[in-house]
Residue, then its C-alpha position, 0 to 999 in steps of 0.5 A: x579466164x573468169x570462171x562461171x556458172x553455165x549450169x543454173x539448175x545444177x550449179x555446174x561452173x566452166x572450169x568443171x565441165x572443161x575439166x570433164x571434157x579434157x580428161x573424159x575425152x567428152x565430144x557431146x553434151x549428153x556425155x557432159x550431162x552424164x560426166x557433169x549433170x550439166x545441162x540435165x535440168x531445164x537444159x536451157x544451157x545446151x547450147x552453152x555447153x555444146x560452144x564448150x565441147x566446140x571450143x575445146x575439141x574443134 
């Protein structure tokens, strides 16, 4: 899978928020922002992370 940027404002890439999620055990995306700072900027890419956090955790 092609890794990509998903948090402009803080450059955060998937990869790093995967990572975050599988070994924090992260379920929301306002722990991603903690763990990651994604998503704290503009917050335009919630909805990203939120499909994220879905993907891995069902």
């Amino acid at each position: 899978m092609e890794d990509m940027i998903i948090c402009h404002c803080m450059e955060v890439y998937k990869s790093e928020i995967v990572k975050a999620i599988k070994e924090k055990g992260l379920k929301t995306v306002e722990e991603v922002g903690e763990e990651t700072n994604a998503g704290t900027g503009c917050g335009g890419c919630q909805d990203d992370i939120q499909a994220i956090l879905d993907e891995i955790n069902g």
